[in-house]
C-alpha positions, 0 to 999 in steps of 0.5 A, spaced: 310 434 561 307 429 565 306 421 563 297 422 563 298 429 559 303 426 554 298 421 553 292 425 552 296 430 547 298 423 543 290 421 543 290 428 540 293 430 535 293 421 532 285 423 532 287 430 528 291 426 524 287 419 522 283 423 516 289 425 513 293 418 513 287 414 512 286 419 504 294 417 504 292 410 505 287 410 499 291 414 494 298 408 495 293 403 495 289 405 488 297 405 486 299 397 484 305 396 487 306 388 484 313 386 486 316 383 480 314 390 477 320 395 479 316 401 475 310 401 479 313 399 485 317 404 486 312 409 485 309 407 491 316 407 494 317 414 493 310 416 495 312 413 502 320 416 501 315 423 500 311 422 506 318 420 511 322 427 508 316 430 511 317 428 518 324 430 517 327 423 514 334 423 510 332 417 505 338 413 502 336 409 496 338 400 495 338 401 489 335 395 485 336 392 478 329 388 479 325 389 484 323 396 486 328 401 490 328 399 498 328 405 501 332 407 508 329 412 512 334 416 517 333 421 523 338 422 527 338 425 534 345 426 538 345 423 544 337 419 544 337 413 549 333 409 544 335 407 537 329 404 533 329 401 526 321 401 523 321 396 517 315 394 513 314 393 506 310 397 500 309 391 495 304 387 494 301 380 490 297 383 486 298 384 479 298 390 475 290 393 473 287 390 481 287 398 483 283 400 478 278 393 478 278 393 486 280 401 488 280 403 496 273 403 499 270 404 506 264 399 508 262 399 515 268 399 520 272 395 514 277 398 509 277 394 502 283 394 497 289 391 494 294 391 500 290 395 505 293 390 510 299 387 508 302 391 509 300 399 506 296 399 512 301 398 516 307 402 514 301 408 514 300 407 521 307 407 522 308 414 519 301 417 523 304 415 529 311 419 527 307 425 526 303 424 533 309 424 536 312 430 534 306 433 534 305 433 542 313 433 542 315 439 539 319 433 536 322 426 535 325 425 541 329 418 538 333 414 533 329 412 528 330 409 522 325 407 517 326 402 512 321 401 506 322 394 502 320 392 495 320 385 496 317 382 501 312 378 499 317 374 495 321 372 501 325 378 501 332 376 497 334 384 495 332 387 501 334 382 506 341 384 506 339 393 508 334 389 513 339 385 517 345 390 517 340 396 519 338 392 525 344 390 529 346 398 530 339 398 533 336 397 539 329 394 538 326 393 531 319 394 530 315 390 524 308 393 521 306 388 519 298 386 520 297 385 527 294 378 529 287 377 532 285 378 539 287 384 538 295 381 539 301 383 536 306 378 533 312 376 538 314 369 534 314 366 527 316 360 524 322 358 520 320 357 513 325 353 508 323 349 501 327 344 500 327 340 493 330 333 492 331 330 486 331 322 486 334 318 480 333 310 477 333 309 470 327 309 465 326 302 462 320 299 458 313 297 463 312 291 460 318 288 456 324 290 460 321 292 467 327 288 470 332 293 467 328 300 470 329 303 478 323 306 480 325 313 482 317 314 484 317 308 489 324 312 492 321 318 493 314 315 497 319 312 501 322 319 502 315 323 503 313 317 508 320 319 512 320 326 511 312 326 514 315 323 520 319 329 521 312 333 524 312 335 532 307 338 533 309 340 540 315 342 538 312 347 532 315 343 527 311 342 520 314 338 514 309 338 507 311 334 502 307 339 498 309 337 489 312 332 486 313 331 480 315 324 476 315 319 470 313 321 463 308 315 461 304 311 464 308 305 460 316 308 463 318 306 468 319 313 471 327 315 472 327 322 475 322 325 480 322 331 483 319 333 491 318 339 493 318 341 501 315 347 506 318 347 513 317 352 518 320 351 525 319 354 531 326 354 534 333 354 531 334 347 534 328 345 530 331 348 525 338 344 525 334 338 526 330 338 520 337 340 516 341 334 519 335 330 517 332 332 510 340 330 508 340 323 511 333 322 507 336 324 501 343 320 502 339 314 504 336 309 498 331 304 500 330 302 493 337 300 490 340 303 485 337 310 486 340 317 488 337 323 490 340 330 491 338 335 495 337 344 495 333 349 497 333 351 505 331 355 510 330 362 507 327 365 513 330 363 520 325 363 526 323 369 531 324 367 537 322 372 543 329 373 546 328 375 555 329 382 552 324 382 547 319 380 552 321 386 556 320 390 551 313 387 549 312 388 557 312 394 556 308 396 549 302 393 553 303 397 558 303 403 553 297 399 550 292 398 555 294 405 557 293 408 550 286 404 551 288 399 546 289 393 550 293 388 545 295 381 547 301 376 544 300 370 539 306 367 534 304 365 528 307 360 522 307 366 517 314 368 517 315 376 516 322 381 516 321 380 523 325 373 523 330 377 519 331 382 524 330 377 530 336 372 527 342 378 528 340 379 535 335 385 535 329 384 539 324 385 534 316 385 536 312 385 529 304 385 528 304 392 530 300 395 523 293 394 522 288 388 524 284 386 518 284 379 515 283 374 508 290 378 506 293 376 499 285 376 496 280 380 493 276 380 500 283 383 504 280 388 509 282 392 514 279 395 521 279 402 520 279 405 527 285 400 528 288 406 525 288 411 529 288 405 535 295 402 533 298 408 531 296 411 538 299 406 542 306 406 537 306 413 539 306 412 545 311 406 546 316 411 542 315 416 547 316 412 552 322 408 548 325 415 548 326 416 556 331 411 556 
């Protein structure tokens, strides 16, 4: 089958089978799948296990004690020249009861519903290009493993462990989360990390013994001062002081205040620099006889696109404006699984579910011909991924 026939036969049978995914989208979407609730979520994973045992997936199960179970997809083909890992996750931020209150709906060229984007949608584009591709192909010419993950939207602490060892046994990992506007697909994320810093003085009464009090407020706007410093906008790197908490009366002179910090980073050297720096505006007392001790860190380490994975998008693009899709590249300060599968080496190209906006809210909403346009030229790149 030449390139253009193979094309055309993927522009087909994604185009048959866009109606049967879209009704599939609207049934996990009414399905509440809250992280913190293991009994829904894992309902909604066993629909997506379903749907991938169908395509001739062999699932494994992470099994989870709290969050819902990860679910690890397999299809094995002896001799495939590409190994991919597909990841994407079936929990969302809404609470029990929003599918009922807000069900799926289609108004105009929008898709409505809790998760529709992020990311329910996305790991239905992923399976729509699967059954093209066998479809046209008689098969699916690759290694693929699929995983679906129940904790996301948390920061993925159960799930990141499967994600990270799965993607280093693959060549390229293919995230499905939204794509970004333009229409582009996502090939950098920052780094997040929350730090905490818990300053001490010594309490003492406002108005007859202040002299025996150490402020530990004074301390603490010293260290947000210090650490709003910190910011390079050129470099990527955002520091926000974000809660602080202290004192107890406003006649106490406070002994305890409490701050919590957002950082993301563009870069791993980004990254050592504000781990070194946080440490010494923690170890550092402007105002004497306080202290301060310091926690949290960098939960998600920065994607980075490697010379590899600019090959590689090269190549999606390729497929892209080939597929009648053209998709440009943006980065983002959201962090996905992408920056797990980027941290252990694989190349990682993320955005490649469906294009939409105002996520995590009651107007989440997703273009529904992007659907059918995504899970075409995921096709597509597949196949090409498959010759090697």
């Amino acid at each position: 089958m030449t390139g253009e026939t193979l094309r055309a036969a993927l522009a087909a049978e994604t185009a048959t089978r866009a109606p049967a995914a879209l009704r599939f989208l609207e049934t996990v979407v009414n399905m509440d799948s809250p992280t913190e609730d293991k009994a829904l979520t894992d309902k909604v994973g066993d629909a997506f296990e379903a749907r991938a045992a169908g395509l001739g997936f062999v699932a494994t199960r992470d099994v989870q004690a709290e969050y819902g179970d990860n679910r690890v997809c397999r299809h094995r083909v002896p001799g495939a020249k590409a190994r991919v890992v597909m990841v994407g996750h079936f929990d969302t931020v809404y609470a029990a009861g929003t599918g009922a209150a807000r069900p799926f709906r289609i108004e105009g060229n929008r898709m409505l519903g809790p998760g529709v984007l992020d990311m329910k949608g996305g790991l239905t584009v992923g399976l729509l290009a699967l059954e093209s591709l066998r479809a046209a192909m008689g098969r699916i010419p690759l290694d693929v493993t699929f995983i679906f993950n129940s904790d996301e939207e948390i920061g993925s602490p159960a799930s990141r462990k499967v994600i990270m060892a799965e993607a280093v046994l693959h060549d390229i990992a293919l995230v499905l989360e939204p794509g970004r506007p333009g229409p582009s697909v996502t090939v950098g994320r920052k780094g997040v990390g929350i730090f905490r810093i818990a300053v001490e003085g010594r309490e003492a009464h406002a108005g007859a013994e202040p002299e025996n009090g150490v402020n530990s407020i004074v301390e603490a706007s010293h260290k947000i001062l210090a650490m709003q410093a910190l910011n390079d906008w050129d470099a990527g790197t955002i520091v926000t002081p974000g809660v602080i908490h202290g004192g107890t009366k406003p006649y106490v002179v406070p002994g305890l205040t409490l701050i919590e910090v957002d950082c993301r980073v563009g870069s791993a050297t980004e990254r050592t620099r504000i781990e070194a720096s946080m440490a010494e505006i923690t170890a550092r007392a402007t105002v004497p006889g306080t202290r301060a001790r310091l926690s949290g860190g960098f939960h998600r380490p920065p994607m980075e696109l490697s010379d590899a994975g600019a090959a590689h998008v090269a190549r999606l693009r390729q497929v892209a404006d080939e597929m009648g899709f053209p998709l440009g590249t943006a980065t983002t300060g959201g962090a996905s699984d992408g920056n797990l599968t980027a941290s252990v080496g694989t190349p990682t190209i993320d955005g490649l579910g469906l294009h939409g906006g105002r996520a995590h809210s009651e107007e989440e909403f997703a273009e529904v011909a992007s659907l059918e346009a995504k899970a075409r030229v995921l096709a597509g790149f597949l196949a090409q991924l498959s010759e090697g």
